[in-house]
KEKE-3310 file (N, C-alpha, C; in steps of 0.2 Angstrom, whole numbers, plus 5000, padded with zeros to 4 digits):
npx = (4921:4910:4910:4906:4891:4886:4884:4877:4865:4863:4861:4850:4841:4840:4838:4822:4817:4815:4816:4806:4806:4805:4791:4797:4795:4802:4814:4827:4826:4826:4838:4847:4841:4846:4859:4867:4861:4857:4853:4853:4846:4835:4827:4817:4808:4809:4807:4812:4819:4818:4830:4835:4850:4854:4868:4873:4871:4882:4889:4888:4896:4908:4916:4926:4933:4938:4949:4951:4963:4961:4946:4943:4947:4941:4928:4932:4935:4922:4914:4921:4914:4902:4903:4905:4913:4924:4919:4907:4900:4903:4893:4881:4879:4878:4867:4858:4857:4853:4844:4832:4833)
npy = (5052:5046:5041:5051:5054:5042:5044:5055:5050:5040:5050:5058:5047:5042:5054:5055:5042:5044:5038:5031:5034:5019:5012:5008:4996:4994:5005:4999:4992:5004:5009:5000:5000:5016:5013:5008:5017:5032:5049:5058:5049:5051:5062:5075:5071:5074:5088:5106:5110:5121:5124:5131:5133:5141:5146:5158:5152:5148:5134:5136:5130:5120:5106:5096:5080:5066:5051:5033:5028:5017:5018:5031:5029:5021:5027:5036:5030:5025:5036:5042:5033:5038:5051:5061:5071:5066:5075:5080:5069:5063:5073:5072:5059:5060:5072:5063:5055:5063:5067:5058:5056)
npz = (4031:4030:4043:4051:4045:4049:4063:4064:4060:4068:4080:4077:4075:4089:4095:4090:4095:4108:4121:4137:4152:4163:4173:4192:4204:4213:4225:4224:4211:4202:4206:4199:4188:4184:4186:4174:4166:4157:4162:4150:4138:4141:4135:4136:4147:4158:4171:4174:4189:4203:4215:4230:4238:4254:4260:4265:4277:4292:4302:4318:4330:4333:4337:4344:4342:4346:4339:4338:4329:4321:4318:4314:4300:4297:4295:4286:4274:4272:4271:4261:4253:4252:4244:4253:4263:4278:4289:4287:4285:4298:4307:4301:4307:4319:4319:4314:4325:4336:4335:4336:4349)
capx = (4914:4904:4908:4900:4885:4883:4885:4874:4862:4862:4857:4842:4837:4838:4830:4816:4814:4813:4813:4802:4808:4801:4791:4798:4793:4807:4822:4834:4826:4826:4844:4851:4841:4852:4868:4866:4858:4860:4846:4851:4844:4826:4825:4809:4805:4813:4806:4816:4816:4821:4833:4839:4854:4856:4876:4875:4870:4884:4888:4885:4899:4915:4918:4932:4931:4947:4945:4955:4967:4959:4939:4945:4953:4934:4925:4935:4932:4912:4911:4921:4909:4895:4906:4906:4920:4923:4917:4901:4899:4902:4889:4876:4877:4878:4860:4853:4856:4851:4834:4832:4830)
capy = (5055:5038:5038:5056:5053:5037:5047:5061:5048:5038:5056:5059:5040:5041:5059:5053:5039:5048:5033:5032:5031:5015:5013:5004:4994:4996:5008:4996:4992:5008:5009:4998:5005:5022:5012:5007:5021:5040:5054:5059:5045:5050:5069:5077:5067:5079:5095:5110:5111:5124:5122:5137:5136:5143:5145:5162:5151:5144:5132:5139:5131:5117:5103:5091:5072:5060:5045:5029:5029:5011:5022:5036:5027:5017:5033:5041:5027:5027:5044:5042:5029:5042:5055:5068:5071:5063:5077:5078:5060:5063:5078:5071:5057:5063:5076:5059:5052:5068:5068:5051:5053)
capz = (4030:4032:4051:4052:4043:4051:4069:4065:4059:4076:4084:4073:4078:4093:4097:4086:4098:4116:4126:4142:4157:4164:4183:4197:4208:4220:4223:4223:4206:4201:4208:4197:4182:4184:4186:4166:4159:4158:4159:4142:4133:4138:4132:4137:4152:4166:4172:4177:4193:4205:4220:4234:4242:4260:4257:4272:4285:4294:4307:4324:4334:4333:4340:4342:4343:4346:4339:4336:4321:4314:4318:4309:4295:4293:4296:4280:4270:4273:4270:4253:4246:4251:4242:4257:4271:4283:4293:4287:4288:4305:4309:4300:4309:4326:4320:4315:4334:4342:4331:4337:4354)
cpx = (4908:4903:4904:4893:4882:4880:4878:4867:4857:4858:4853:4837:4834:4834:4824:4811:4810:4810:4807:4805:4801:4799:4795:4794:4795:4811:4827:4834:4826:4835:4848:4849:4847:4860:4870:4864:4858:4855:4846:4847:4838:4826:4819:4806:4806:4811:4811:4814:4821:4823:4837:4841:4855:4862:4878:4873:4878:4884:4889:4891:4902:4914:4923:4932:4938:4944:4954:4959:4962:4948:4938:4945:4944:4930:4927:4932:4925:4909:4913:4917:4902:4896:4904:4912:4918:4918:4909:4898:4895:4896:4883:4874:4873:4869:4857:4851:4853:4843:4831:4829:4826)
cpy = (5050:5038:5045:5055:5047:5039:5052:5057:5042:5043:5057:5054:5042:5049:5057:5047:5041:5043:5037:5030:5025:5013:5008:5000:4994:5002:5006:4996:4999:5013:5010:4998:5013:5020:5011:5012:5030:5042:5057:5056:5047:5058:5070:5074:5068:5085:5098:5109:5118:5125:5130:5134:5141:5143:5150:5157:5147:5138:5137:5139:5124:5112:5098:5086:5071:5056:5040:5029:5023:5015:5029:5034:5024:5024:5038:5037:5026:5033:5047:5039:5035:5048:5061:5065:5067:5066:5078:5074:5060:5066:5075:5064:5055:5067:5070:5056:5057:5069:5064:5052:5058)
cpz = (4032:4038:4054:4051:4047:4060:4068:4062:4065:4080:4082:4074:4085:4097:4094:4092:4106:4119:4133:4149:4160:4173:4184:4201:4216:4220:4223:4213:4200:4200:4201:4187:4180:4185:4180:4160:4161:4157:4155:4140:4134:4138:4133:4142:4160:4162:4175:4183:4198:4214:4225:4238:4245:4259:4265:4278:4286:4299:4312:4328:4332:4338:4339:4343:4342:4344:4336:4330:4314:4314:4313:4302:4293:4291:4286:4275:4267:4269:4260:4248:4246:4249:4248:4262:4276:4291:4294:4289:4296:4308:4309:4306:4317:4328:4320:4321:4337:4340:4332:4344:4357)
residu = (UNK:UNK:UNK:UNK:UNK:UNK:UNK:UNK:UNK:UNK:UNK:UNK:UNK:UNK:UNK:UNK:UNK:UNK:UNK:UNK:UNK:UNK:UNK:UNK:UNK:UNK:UNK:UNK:UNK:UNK:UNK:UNK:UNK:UNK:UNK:UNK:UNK:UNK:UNK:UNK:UNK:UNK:UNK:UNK:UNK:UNK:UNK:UNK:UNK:UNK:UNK:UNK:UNK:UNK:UNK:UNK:UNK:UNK:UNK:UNK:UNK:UNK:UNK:UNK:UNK:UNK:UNK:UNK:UNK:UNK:UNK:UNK:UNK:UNK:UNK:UNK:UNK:UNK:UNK:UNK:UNK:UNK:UNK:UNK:UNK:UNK:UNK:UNK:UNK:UNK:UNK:UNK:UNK:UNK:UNK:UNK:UNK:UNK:UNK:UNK:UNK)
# end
């Protein structure tokens, strides 16, 4: 019963306090502030906001690429740290070279 009351008393604390999120000066620093803290803990400091998804549009047309097994193999791993497929990975980066020149 203690560790309820103790629990439902942390929550009333800390809603009560409604930290701030605090500026940055960089976005690494800013980064490495969100690798620590969660945007629960500041209640009330995020607006709704509203997002539309395009979902009918598709792609237009297919392409195939060959590529080396150990190119491929890096290509996957990159594209897992940046949580998208490989194939994405790929596309995106292909729009940003052709936006480029």
């Amino acid at each position: 019963m203690t560790v309820i009351i103790r629990f439902l008393y942390e929550i009333q604390t800390k809603m009560k306090k409604q930290n701030k999120i605090p500026k940055f000066k960089t976005y690494e620093e800013e980064a490495n502030f969100w690798d620590t803290h969660s945007f629960t803990d500041f209640p009330g400091e995020f607006k709704p906001a509203k997002v539309i998804f395009n979902l009918k549009k598709s792609k237009d047309d297919s392409l195939t690429v060959r590529l080396q097994s150990n190119l491929k193999t890096k290509l996957v791993e990159i594209a897992n740290q940046a949580g998208v497929n490989a194939s994405t990975l790929a596309r995106m980066w292909i729009v940003e070279k052709l936006r480029a020149v």
